[in-house]
LONULO-676202 format. One record per atom (N, C-alpha, C): x, y, z; atom name. Coordinates in Angstrom, 1 decimal. Each point is the difference from the previous one (the first is absolute). Layout:
<atoms>
<atom u="X" v="Y" w="Z" at="CA"/>
...
</atoms>
This chain:
<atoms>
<atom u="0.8" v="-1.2" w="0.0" at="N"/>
<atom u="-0.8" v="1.2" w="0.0" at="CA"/>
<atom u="0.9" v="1.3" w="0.0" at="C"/>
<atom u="1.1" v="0.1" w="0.4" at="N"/>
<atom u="1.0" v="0.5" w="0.5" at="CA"/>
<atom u="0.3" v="0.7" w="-1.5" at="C"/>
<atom u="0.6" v="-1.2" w="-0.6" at="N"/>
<atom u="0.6" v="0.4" w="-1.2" at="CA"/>
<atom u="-0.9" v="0.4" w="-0.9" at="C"/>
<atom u="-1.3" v="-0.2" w="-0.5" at="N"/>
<atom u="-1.4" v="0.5" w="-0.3" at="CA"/>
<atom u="0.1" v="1.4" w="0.0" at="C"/>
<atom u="-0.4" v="0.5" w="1.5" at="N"/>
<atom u="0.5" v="1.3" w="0.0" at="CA"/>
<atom u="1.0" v="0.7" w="-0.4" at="C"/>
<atom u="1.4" v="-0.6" w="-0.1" at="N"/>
<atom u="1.4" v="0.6" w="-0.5" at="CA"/>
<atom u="-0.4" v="0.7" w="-1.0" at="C"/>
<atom u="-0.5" v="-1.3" w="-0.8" at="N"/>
<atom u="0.2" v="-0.3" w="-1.7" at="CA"/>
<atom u="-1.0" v="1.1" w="-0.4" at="C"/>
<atom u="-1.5" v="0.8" w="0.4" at="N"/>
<atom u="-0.5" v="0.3" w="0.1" at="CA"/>
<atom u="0.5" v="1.6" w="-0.2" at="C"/>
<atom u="0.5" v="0.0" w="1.4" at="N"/>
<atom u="0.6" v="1.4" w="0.3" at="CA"/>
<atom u="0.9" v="0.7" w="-1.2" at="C"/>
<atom u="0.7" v="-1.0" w="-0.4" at="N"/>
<atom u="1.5" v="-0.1" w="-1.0" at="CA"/>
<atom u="-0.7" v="0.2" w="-1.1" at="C"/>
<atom u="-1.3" v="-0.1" w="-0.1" at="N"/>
<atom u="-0.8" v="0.0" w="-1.9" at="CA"/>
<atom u="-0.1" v="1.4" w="0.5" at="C"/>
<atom u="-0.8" v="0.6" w="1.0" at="N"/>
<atom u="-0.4" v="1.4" w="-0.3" at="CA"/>
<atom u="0.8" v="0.9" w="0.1" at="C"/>
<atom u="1.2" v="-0.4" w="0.1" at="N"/>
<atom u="1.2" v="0.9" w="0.0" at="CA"/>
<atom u="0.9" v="0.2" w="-1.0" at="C"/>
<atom u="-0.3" v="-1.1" w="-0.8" at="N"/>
<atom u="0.0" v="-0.3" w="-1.2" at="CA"/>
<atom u="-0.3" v="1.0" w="-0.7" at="C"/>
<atom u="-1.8" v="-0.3" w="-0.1" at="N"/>
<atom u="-1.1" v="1.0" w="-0.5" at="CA"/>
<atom u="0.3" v="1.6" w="0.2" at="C"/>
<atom u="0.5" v="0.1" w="0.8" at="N"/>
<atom u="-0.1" v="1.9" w="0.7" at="CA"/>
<atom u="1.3" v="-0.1" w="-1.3" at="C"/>
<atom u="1.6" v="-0.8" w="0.5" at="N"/>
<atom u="1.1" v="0.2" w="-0.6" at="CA"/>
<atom u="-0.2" v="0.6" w="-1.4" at="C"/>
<atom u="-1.2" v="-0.8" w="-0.9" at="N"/>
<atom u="0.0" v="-0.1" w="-1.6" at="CA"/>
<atom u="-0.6" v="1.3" w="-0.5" at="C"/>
<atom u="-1.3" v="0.3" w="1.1" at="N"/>
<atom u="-0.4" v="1.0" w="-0.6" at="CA"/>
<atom u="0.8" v="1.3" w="0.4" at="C"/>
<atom u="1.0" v="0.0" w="0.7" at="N"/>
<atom u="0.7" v="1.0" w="0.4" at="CA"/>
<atom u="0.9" v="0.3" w="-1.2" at="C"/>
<atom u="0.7" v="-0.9" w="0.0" at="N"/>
<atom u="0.8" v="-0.4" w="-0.9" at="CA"/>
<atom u="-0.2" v="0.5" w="-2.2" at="C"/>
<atom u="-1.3" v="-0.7" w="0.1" at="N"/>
<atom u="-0.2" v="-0.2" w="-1.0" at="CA"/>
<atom u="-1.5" v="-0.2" w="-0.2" at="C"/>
<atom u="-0.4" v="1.3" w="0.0" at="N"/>
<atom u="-1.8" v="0.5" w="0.2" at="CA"/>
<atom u="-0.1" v="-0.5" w="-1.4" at="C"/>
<atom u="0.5" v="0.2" w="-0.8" at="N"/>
<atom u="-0.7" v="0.0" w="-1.7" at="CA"/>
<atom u="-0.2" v="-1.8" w="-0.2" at="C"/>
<atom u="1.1" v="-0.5" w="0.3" at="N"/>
<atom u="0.0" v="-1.6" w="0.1" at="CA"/>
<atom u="-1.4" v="-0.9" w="0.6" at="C"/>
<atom u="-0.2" v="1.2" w="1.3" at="N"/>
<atom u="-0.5" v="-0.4" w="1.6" at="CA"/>
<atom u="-1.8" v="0.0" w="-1.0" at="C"/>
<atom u="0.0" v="1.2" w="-0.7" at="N"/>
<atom u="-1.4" v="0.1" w="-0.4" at="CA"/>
<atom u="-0.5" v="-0.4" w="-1.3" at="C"/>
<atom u="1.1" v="-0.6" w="-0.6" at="N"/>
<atom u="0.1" v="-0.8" w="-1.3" at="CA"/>
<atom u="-0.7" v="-1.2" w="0.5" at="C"/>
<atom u="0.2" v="-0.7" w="1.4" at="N"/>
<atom u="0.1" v="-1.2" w="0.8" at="CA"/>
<atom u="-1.6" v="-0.2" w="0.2" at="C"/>
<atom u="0.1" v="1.3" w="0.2" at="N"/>
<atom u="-1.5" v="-0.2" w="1.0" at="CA"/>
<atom u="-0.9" v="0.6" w="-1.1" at="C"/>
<atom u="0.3" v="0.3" w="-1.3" at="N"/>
<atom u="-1.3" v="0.1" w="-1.1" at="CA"/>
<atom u="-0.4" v="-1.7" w="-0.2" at="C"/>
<atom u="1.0" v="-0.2" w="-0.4" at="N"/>
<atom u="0.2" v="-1.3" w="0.0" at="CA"/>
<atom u="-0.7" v="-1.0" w="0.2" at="C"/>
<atom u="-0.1" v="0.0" w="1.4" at="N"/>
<atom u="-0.6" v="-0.7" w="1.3" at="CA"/>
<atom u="-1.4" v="0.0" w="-0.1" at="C"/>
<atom u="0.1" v="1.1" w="-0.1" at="N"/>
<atom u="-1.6" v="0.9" w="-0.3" at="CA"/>
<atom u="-0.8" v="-0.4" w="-1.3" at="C"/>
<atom u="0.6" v="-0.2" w="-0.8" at="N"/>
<atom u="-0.5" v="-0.3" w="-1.3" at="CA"/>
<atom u="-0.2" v="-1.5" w="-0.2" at="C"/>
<atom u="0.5" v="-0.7" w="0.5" at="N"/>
<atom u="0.0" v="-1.3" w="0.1" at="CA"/>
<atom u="-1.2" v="-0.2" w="1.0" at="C"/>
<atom u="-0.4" v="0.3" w="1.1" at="N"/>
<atom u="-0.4" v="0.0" w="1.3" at="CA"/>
<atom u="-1.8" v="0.4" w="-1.1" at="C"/>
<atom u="0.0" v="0.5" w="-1.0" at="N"/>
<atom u="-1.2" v="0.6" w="-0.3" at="CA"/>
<atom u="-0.2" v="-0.9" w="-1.5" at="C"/>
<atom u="1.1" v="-0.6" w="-0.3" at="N"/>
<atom u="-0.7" v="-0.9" w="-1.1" at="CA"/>
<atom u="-0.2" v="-1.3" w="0.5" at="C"/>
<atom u="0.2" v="-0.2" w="1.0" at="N"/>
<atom u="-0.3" v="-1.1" w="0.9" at="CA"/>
<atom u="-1.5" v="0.4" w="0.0" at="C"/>
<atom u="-0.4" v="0.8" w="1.2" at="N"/>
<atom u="-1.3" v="0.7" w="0.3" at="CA"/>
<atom u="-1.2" v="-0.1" w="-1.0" at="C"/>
<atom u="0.4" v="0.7" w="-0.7" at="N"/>
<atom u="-0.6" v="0.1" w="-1.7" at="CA"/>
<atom u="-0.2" v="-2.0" w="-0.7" at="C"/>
<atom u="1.0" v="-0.5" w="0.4" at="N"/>
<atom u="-0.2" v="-1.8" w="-0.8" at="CA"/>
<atom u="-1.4" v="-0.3" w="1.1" at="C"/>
<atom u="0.5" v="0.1" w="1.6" at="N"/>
<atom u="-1.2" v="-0.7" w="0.8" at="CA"/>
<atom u="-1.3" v="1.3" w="0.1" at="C"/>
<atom u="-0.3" v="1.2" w="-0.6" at="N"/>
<atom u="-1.1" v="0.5" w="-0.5" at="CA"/>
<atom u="-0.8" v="-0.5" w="-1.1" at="C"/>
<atom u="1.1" v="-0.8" w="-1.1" at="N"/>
<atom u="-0.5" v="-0.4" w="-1.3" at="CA"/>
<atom u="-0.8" v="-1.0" w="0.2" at="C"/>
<atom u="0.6" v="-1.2" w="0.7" at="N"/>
<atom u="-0.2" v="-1.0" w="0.4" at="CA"/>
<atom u="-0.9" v="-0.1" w="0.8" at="C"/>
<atom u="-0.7" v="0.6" w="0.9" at="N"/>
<atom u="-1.1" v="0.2" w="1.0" at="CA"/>
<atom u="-1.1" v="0.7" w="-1.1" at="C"/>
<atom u="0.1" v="0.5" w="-0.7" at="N"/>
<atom u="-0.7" v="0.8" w="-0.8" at="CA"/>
<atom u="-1.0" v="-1.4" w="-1.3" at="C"/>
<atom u="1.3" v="-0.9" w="-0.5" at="N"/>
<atom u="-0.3" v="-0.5" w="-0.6" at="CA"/>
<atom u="-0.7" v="-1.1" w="0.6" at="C"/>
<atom u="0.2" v="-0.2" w="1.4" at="N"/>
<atom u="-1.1" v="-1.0" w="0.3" at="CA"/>
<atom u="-1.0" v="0.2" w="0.3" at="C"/>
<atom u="-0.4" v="1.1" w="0.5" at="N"/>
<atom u="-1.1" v="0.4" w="0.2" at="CA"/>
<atom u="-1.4" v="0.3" w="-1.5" at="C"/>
<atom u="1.2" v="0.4" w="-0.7" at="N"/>
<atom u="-1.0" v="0.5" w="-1.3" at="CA"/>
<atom u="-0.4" v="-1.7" w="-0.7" at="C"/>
</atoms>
C-alpha cells in the first residue's frame, strides 16, 4: 500500500514537472486524451441509440 502511494505521488510530480516544463506538449497531451475520451462517449451514444430505435 506503501509503495501505491509512492508511485502515485511520483506520477503527479511527474504531471506538475511536464506541464511546467513543457505546457505546449502538456496540452497537446491532454487534447488528446480528451478527444479520444469523446469518441469513446460518442461510440456508446451510437450504440445505446441504435438499440433503442
Amino acid at each position: 500500500m506503501v509503495v501505491k502511494k509512492i508511485f502515485f505521488w511520483l506520477f503527479i510530480a511527474f504531471l506538475i514537472f511536464f506541464v511546467a516544463v513543457r505546457p505546449d506538449a502538456a496540452a497537446a497531451a491532454a487534447r488528446l486524451i480528451g478527444n479520444a475520451l469523446a469518441w469513446v462517449a460518442r461510440g456508446f451514444s451510437d450504440f445505446a441509440a441504435r438499440l433503442v430505435s
